[in-house]
Z-matrix of the N, CA and C atoms (Angstrom, degrees):
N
C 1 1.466
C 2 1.528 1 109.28
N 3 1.475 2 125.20 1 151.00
C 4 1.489 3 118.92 2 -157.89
C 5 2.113 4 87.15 3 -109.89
N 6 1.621 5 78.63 4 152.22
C 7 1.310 6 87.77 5 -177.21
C 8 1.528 7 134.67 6 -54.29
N 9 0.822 8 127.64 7 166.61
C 10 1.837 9 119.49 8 172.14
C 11 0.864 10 98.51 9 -106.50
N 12 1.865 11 108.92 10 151.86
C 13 1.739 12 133.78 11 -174.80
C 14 1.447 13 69.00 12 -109.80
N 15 1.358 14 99.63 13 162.04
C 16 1.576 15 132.65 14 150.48
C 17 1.943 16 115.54 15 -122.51
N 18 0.930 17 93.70 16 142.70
C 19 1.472 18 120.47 17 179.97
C 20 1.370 19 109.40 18 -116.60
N 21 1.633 20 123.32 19 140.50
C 22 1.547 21 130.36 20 135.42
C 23 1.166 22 113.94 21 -63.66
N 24 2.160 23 101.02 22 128.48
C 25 1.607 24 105.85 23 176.95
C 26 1.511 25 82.04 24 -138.54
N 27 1.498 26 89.66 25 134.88
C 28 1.637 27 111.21 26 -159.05
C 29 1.469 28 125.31 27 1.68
N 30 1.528 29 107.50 28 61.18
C 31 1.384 30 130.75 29 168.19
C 32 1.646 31 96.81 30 101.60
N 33 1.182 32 142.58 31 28.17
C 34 1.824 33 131.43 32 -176.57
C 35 1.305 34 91.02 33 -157.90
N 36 1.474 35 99.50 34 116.20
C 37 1.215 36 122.12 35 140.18
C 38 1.842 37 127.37 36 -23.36
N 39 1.534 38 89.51 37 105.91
C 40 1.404 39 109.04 38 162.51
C 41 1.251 40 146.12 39 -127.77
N 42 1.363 41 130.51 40 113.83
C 43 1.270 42 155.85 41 165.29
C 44 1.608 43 118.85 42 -18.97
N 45 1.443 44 147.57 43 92.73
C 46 1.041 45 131.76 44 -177.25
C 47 1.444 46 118.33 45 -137.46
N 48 1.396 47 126.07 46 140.29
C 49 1.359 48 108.38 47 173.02
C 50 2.052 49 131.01 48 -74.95
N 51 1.360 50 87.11 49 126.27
C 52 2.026 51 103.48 50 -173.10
C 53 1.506 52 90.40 51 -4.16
N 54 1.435 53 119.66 52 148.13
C 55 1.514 54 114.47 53 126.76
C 56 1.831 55 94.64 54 91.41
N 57 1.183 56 104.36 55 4.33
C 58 1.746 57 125.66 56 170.09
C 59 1.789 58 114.41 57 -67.08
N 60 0.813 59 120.47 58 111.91
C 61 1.671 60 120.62 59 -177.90
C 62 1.557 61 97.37 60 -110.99
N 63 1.777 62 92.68 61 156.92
C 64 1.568 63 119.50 62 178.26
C 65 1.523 64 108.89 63 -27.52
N 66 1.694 65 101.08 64 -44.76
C 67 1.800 66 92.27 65 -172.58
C 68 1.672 67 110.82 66 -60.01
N 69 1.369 68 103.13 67 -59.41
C 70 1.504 69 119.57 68 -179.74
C 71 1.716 70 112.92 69 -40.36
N 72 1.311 71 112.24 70 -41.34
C 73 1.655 72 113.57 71 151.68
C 74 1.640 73 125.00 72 -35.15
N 75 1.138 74 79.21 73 -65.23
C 76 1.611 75 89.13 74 -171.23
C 77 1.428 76 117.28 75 -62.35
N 78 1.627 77 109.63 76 -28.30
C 79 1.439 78 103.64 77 -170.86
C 80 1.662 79 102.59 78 -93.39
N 81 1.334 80 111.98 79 -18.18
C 82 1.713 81 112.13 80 159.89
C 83 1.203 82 107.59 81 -45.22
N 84 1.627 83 134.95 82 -58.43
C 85 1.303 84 150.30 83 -138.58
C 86 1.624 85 100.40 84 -102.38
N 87 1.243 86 110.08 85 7.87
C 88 1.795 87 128.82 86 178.69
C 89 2.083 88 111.19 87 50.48
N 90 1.679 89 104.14 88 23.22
C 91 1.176 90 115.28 89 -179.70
C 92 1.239 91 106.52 90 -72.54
N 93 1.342 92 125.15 91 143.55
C 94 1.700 93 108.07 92 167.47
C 95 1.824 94 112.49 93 -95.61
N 96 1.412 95 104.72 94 -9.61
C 97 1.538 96 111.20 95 169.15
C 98 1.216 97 114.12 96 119.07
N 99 1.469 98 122.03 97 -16.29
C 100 1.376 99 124.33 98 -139.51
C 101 1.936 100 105.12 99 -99.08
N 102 1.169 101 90.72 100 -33.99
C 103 1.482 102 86.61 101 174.40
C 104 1.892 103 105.22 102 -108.83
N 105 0.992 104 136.06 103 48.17
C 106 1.378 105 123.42 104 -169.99
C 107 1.897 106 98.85 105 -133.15
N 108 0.584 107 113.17 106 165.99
C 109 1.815 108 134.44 107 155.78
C 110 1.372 109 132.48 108 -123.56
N 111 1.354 110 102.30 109 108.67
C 112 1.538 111 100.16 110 -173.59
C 113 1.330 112 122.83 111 -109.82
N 114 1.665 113 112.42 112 125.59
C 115 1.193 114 126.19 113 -165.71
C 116 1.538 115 112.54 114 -93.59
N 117 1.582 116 139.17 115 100.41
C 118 1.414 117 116.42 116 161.90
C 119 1.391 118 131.57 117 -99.92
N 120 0.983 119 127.62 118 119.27
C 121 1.575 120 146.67 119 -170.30
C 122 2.126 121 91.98 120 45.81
N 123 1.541 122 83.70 121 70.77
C 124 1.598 123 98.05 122 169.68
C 125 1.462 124 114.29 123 64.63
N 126 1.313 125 126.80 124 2.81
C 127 1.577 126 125.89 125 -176.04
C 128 1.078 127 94.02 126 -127.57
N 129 1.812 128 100.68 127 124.96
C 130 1.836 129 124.21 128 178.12
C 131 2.263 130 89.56 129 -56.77
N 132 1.594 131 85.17 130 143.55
C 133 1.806 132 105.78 131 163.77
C 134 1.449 133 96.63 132 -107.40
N 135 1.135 134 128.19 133 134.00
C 136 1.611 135 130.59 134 -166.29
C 137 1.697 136 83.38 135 -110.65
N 138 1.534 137 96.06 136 138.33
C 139 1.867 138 94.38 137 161.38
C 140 1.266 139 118.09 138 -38.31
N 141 1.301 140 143.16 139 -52.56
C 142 1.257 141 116.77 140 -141.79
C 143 1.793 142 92.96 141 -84.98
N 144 1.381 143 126.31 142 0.13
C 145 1.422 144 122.60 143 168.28
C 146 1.576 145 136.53 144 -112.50
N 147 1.715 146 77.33 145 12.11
C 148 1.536 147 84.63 146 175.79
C 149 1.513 148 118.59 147 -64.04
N 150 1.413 149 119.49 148 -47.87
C 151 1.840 150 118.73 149 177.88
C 152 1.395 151 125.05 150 -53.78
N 153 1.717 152 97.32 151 -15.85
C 154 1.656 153 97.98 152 172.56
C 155 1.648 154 118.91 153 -114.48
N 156 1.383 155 128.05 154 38.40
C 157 1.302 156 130.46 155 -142.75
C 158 1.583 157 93.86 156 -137.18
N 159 1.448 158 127.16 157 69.38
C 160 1.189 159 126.81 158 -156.90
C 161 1.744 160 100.63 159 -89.03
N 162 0.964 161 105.65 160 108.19
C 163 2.078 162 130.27 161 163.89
C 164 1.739 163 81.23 162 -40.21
N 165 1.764 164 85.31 163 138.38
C 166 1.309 165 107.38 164 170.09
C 167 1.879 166 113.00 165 -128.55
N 168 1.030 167 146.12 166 168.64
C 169 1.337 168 135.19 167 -140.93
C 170 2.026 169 79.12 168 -102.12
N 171 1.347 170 108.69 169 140.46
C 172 1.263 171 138.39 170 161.60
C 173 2.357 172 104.98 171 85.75
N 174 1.604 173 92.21 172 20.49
C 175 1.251 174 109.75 173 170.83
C 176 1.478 175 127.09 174 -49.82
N 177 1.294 176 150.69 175 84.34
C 178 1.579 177 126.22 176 -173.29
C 179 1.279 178 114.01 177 -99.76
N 180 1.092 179 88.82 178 152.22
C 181 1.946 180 112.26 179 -155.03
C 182 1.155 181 93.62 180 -132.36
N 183 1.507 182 97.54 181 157.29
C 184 1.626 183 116.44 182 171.00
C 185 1.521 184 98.99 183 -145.32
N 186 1.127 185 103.18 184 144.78
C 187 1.455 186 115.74 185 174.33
C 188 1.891 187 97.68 186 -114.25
N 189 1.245 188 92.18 187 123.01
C 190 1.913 189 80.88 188 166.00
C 191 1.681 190 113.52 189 -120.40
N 192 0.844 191 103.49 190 137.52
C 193 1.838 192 97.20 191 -177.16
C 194 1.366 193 113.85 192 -97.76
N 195 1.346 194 132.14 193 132.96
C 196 1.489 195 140.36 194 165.97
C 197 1.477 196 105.98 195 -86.31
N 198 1.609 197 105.04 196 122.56
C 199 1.080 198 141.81 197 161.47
C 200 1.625 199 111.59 198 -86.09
N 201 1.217 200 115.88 199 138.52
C 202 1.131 201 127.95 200 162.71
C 203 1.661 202 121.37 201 -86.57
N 204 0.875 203 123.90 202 157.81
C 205 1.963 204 108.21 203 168.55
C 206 1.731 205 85.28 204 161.52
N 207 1.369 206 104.20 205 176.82
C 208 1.540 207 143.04 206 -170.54
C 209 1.268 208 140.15 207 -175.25
């Protein structure tokens, strides 16, 4: 079995298997994508590049979530 990278996700250590992209994040994190913004090492991943945006080991990410309200 191939080793795991870990990544920072909004400051905590995370566990992922090599060769893991933005989507594969998100669906770890049970996000479906649609309302979130994802930041890696400070540069927005725009949907249409999330499936090809392969996390590399010591990567930090932010996930930010949009809330609605008024």
């Amino acid at each position: 079995m191939s080793q795991m990278i870990t990544i920072e996700l909004n400051g905590q250590q995370q566990p992922l298997p090599p060769g893991s992209t933005v989507n594969d994040l998100l669906a770890i994190v049970g996000s479906d994508g649609k309302s979130v913004a994802v930041l890696v090492n400070d540069r927005i991943i725009r949907p249409e590049s999330r499936a090809l945006h392969q996390l590399q080991e010591g990567n930090r990410v932010e996930l930010l979530i949009f809330a609605g309200g008024g």
